[in-house]
MITI-247194 format. One line per 10 residues: number of its first residue (from 1); for each residue x, y, z of C-alpha. Coordinates in nm, 3 decimals. Example, Ala and Ser with C-alpha at 12.3 -4.5 7.8 and 13.67 -1.06 7.14 Angstrom:
BEGIN
1> 1.230/-0.450/0.780 ~ 1.367/-0.106/0.714
***
This chain:
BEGIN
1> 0.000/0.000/0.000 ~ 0.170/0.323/-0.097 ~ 0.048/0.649/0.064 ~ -0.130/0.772/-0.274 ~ -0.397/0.435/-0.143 ~ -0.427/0.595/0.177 ~ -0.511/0.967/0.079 ~ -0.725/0.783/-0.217 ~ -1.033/0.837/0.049 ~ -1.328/0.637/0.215
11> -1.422/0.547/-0.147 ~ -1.115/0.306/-0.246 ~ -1.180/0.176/0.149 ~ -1.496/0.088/0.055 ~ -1.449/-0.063/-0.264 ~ -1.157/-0.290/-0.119 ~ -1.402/-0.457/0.115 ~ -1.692/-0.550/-0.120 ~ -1.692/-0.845/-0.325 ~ -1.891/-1.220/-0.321
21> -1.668/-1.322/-0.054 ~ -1.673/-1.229/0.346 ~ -1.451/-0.934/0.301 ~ -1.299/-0.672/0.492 ~ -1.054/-0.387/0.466 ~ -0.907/-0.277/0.760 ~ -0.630/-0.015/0.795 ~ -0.403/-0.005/1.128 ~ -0.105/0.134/1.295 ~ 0.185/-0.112/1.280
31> 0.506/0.139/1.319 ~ 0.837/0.044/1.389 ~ 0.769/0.185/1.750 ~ 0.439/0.109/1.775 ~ 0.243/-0.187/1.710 ~ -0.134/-0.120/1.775 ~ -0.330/-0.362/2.001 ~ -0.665/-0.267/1.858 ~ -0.580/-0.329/1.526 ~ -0.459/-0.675/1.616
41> -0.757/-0.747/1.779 ~ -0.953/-0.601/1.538 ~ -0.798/-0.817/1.294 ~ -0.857/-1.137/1.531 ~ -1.198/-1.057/1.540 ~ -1.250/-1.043/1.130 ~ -1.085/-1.347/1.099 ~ -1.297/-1.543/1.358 ~ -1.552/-1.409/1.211 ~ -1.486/-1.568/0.867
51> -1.385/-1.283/0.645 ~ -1.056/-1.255/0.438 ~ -0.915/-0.928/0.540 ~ -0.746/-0.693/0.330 ~ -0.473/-0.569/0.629 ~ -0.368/-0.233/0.551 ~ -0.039/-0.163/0.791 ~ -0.027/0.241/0.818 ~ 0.398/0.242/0.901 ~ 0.471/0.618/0.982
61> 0.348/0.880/1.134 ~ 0.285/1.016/0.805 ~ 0.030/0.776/0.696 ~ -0.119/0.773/0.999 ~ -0.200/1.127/0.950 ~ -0.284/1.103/0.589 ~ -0.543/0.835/0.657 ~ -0.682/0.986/0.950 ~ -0.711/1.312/0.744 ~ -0.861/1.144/0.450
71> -1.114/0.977/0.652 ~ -1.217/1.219/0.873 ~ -1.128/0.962/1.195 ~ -0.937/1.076/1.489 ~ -0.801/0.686/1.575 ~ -0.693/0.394/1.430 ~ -0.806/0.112/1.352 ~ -1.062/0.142/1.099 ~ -1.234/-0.173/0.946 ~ -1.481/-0.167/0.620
81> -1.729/-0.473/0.533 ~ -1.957/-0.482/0.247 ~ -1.853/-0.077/0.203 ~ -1.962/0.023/0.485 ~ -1.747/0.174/0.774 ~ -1.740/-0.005/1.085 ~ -1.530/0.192/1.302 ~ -1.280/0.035/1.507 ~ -1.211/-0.204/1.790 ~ -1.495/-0.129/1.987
91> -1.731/-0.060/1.713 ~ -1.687/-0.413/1.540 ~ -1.784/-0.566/1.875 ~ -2.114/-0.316/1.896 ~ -2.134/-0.455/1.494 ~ -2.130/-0.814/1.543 ~ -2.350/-0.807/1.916 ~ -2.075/-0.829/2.200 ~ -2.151/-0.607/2.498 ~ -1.932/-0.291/2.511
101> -1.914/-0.162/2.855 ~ -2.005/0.271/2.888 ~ -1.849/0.463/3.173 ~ -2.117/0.394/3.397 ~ -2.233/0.049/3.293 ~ -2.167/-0.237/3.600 ~ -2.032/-0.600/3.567 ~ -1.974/-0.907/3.813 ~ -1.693/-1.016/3.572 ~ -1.426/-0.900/3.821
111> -1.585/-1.074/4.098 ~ -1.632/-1.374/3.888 ~ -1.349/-1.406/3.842 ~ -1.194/-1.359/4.151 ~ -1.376/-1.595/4.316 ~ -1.417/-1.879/4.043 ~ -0.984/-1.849/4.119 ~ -0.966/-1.857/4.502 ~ -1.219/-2.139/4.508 ~ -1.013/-2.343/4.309
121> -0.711/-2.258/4.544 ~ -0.923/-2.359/4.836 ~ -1.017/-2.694/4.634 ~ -0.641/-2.774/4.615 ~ -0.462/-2.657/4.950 ~ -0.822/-2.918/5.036 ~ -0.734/-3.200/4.834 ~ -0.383/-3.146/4.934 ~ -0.377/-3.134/5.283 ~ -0.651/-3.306/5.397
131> -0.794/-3.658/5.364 ~ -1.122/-3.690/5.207 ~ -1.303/-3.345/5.146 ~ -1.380/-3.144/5.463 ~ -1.633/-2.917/5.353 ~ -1.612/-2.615/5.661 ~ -1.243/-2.638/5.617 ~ -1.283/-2.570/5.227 ~ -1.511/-2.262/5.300 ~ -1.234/-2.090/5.541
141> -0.970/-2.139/5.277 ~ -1.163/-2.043/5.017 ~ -1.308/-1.728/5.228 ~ -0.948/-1.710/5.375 ~ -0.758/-1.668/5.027 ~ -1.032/-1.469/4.877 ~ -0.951/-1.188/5.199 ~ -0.619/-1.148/5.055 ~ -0.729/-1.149/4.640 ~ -0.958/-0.861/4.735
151> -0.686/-0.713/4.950 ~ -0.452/-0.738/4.631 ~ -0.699/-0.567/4.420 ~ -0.716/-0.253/4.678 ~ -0.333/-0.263/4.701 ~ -0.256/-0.205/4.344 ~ -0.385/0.133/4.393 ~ -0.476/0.257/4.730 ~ -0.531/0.573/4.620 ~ -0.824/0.476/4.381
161> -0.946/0.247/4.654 ~ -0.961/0.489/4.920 ~ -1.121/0.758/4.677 ~ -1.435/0.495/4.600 ~ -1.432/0.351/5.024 ~ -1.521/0.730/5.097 ~ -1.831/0.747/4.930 ~ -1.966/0.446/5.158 ~ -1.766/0.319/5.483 ~ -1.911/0.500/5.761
171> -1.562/0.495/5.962 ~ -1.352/0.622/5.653 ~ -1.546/0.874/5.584 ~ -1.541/1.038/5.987 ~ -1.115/0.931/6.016 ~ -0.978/0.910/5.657 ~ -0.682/0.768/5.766 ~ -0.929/0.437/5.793 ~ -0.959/0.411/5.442 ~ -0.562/0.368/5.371
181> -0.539/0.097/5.648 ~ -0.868/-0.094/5.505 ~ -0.648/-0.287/5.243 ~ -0.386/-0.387/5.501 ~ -0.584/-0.470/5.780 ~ -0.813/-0.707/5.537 ~ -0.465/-0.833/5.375 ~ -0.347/-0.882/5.738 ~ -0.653/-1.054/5.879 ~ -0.668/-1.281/5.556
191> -0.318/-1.397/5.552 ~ -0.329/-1.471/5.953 ~ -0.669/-1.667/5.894 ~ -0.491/-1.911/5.635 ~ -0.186/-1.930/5.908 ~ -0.417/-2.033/6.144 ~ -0.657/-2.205/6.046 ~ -0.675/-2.565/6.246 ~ -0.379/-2.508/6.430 ~ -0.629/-2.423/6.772
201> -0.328/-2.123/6.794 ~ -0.458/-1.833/6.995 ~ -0.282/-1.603/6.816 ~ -0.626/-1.618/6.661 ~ -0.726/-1.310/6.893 ~ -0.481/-1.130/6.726 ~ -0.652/-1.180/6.371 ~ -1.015/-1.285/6.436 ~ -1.117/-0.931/6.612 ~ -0.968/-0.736/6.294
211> -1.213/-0.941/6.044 ~ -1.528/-0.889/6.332 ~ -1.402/-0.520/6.334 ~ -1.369/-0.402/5.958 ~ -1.625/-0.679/5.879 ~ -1.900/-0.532/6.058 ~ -1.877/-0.174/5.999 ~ -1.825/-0.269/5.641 ~ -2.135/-0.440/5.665 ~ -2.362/-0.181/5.846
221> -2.174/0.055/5.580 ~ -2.343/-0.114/5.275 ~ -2.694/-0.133/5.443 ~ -2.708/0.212/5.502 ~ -2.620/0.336/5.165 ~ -2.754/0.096/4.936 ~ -3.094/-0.074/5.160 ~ -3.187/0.236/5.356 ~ -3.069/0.524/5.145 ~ -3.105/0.371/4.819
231> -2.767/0.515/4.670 ~ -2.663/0.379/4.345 ~ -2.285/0.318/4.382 ~ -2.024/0.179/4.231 ~ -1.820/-0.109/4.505 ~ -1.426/-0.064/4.597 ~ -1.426/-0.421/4.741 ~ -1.223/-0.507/4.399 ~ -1.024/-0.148/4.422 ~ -1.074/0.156/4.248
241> -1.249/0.243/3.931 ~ -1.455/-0.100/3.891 ~ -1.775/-0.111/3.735 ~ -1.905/-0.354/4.026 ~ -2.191/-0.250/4.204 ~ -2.222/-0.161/4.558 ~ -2.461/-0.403/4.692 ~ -2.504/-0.806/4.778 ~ -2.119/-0.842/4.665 ~ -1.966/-0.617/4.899
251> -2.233/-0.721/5.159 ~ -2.121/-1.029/5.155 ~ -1.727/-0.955/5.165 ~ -1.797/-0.787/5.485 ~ -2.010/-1.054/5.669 ~ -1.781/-1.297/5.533 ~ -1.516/-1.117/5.673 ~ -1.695/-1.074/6.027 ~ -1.821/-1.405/5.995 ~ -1.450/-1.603/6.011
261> -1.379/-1.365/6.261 ~ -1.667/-1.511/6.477 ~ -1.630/-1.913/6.354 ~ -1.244/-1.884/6.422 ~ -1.283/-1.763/6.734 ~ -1.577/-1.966/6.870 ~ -1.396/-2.297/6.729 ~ -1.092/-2.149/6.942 ~ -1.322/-2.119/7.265 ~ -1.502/-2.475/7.215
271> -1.150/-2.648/7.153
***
């Protein structure tokens, strides 16, 4: 493709992608310095799609410019079926009916996910350590190691974290200073849990009373704004900036939280 192709216009664009075949044209950035991940994908998606695509690789800044210019886009990729302009990455997933997440759309995906993972840890330290399949002892790992995934999430930035806590946690948002110890104290109670659990150690006063403590104002936390105020909120229990709802998920962090707080210690006091 020599620049003159590129300047040529929407026209030629079109042209290239028509035909009795599944065809597309699509035109990306593949610099030397710069290899575009939505035009990869883009081209991915074409191709699992069934069409033979016409991959136009823009190589300098230069055509980049020319293209953008001559088809009055802003961004790269562009794709064209049947002579029509798609768009790029985002619009070929809107074209062929995936769900495109807006600003202030929500998902469970991250909590899916997140869970889906530390139950399968808890379903191997099980099956490793223990003879036949203790089903209690499977729900405090798996509530155990899920502690410290959503402590990890908060970690990565505590900044974002704390910024989303405020607009919910009852104690964070009277002492601030709450909000950047949340991740640690969850991280510390979640780590000491897996340490302890079975071992009858009472060090477990040292842990359990941090998950009753951050567990239950958590908890009355997410009843007041969501069940008796109604506010529509987005949760931090996954760290800042997720599209998770505030509601049953971080509900049930928090009692979970309180929860092996309480079963730790009472199996401590029965022992």
């Amino acid at each position: 493709m020599t620049t003159t192709d590129i300047i040529d216009g929407p026209d030629t664009a079109r042209a290239k992608s028509k035909g009795t075949e599944k065809t597309a044209s699509l035109y990306r950035m593949a610099m030397p310095g710069h290899l575009c991940p939505f035009g990869l994908k883009s081209k991915s998606m074409l191709e699992r799609k069934g069409y033979e695509v016409d991959d136009n690789l823009l190589t300098t800044r230069e055509e980049v410019d020319a293209f953008q210019a001559a088809h009055d886009v802003k961004t790269t990729p562009i794709a064209f079926i049947d002579g029509e302009q798609i768009g790029g990455y985002t619009d070929l997933k809107k074209h062929f009916g995936y769900r495109v997440l807006g600003k202030d759309d929500t998902t469970y995906t991250p909590i899916i996910a997140i869970f889906g993972s530390t139950a399968l840890m808890a379903l191997a330290v099980v099956l490793n350590l223990y003879a036949g399949f203790p089903a209690l002892t499977f729900l405090m790992w798996f509530f155990a190691i899920s502690m410290v995934a959503l402590a990890i999430q908060k970690l990565q930035d505590v900044e974002a974290f704390v910024n989303g806590f405020l607009g919910y946690d009852l104690l964070a948002r009277r002492y601030v200073p709450y909000g950047y110890a949340y991740p640690f104290l969850e991280l510390f109670a979640g780590v000491g849990m897996m340490a302890l659990i079975g071992t009858g150690s009472a060090l477990i006063w040292l842990v359990a009373p941090v998950g009753i403590f951050i567990g239950t104002i958590g908890a009355v936390s997410v009843i007041k704004a969501v069940y008796i105020e109604k506010r529509d909120l987005k949760c931090a229990c996954v760290g800042g900036g997720s599209n998770v709802p505030l509601g049953v998920i971080s509900l049930s962090e928090n009692l979970i939280m309180a929860g092996m707080g309480i079963w730790m210690l009472g199996m401590w006091l029965s022992a």
